[in-house]
N, C-alpha and C positions, 0 to 999 in steps of 0.2 A: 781045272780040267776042262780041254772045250769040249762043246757038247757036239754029241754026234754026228756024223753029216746025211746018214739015213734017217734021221727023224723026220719025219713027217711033220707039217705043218697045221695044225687047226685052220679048218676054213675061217675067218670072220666074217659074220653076218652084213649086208651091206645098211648103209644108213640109210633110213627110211627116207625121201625126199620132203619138203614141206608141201602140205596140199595146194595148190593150185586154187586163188580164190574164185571163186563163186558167185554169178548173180542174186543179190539179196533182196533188191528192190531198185526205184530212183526217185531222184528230185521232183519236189510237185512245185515248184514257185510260183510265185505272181509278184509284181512290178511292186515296190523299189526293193522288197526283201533279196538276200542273196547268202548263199554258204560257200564255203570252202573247205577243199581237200587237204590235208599235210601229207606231205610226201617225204618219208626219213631218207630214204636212201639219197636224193639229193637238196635233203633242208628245205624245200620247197612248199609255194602253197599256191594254189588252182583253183580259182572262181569255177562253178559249177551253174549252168547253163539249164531251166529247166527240160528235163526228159534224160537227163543225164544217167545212164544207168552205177549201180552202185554194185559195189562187191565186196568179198567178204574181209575183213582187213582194214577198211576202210578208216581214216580217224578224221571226222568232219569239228569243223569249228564255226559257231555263231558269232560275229561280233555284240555290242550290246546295240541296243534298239530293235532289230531285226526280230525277225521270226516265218521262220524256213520251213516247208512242209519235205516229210520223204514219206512215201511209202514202200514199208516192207511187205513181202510178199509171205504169203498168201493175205491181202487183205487189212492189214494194222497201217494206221495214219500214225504218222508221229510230229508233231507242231515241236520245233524247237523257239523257246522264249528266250534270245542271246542273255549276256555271255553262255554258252554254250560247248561242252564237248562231249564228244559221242563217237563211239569204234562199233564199227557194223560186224556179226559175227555170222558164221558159216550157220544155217538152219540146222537144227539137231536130226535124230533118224526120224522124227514125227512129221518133219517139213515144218514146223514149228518156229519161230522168229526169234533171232536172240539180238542183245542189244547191249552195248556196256554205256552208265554216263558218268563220266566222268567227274563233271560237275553239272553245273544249270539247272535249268528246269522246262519240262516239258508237259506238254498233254498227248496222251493216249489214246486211240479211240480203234474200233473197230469198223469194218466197210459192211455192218449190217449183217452181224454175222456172230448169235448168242454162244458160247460155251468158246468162243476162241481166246488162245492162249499167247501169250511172249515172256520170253523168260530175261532176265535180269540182271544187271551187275551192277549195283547200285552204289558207288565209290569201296566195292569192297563186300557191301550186302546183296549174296545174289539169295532169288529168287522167283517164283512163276506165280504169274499174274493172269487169273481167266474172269472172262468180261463173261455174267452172267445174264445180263440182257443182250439184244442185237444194238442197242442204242446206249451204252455202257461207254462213260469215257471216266479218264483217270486222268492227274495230275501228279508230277513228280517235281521234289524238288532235292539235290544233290548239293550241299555246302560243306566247307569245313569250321569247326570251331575251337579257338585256341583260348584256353580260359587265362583270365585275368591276372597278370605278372607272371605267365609262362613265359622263357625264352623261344620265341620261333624258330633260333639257330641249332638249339640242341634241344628242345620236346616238339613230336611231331603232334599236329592238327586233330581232333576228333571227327572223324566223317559223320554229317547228321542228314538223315535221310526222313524225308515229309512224301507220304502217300496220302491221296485225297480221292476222292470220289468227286466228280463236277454232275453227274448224268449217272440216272440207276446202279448199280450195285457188282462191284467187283470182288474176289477173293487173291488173298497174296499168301504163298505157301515157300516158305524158307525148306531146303534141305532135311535140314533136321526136327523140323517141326514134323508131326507124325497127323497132322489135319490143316487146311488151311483157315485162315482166320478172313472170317468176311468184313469188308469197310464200305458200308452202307453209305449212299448220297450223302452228303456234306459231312461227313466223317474225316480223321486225319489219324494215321496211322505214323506215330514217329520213331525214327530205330536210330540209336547213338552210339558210336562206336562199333 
């Protein structure tokens, strides 16, 4: 039977657009370090020039040797220690600095400024990270590990995530965790899987 030709149509709702990215921070470099942008939509990759501003989306690569500074905004220094990768993310409603790494390892530091915060996507383990002194720096390190006669074509990698304390005393508070757990100066905080 076809259907009516008075029926009415349901409005559908329109698709939301994607948001528009965001200044996050930029490049802080000095001579002979250097990073790079990837660009998906034309396979591409872009030396990045110090003062270079940075936005949200972003997926920056370190080669090995190197080590690149950015700062995000409001305030957080982020030293990448190549190899290197890292996806800039849009600040939360706090103004708050988010950050994904993919792999590498980085240190952390604040611009002099106790109780501030960045929050985390640590191969999979996110998390917020508040620097309880003004001179509070952290170290991160992002690997994967494939244990011994695993096939790497068909079992996927463990992601093993190393948190450290270099400079006074940080707190890292997971999701679900209902307090956050403090990692005091030379301390090492490791999450597997």
């Amino acid at each position: 039977k076809p259907p009516a030709a008075d029926v009415e149509l349901a409005e559908v709702p329109p698709v939301p657009a994607p948001a528009a990215p965001v200044e996050v921070g930029y490049v802080k470099l000095s001579q002979p370090d250097f990073l790079v942008r990837y660009v998906a939509e034309s396979a591409d990759w872009f030396r990045l020039p110090a003062r270079t501003k940075l936005l949200s989306g972003d997926r920056l690569v370190v080669f090995p040797t190197y080590r690149p500074e950015i700062v995000l905004t409001p305030g957080v220094q982020v030293v990448l220690a190549g190899p290197s990768a890292v996806q800039t993310k849009p600040p939360n409603a706090q103004g708050e600095p988010e950050l994904t790494i993919e792999y590498g390892r980085a240190l952390i530091a604040t611009a002099g400024v106790a109780g501030a915060r960045i929050h985390l996507d640590l191969g999979g383990q996110k998390g917020i990270v508040t620097f309880q002194e003004a001179a509070a720096e952290m170290g991160i390190e992002v690997s994967r590990y494939l244990p011994p006669g695993a096939d790497p074509e068909t079992e996927p990698a463990l992601p093993v995530v190393s948190i450290y304390t270099t400079i006074g005393r940080i707190e890292w508070q997971t999701a679900d965790a209902p307090t956050p757990t403090p990692v005091e100066q030379g301390q090492v905080r490791v999450l597997v899987g």
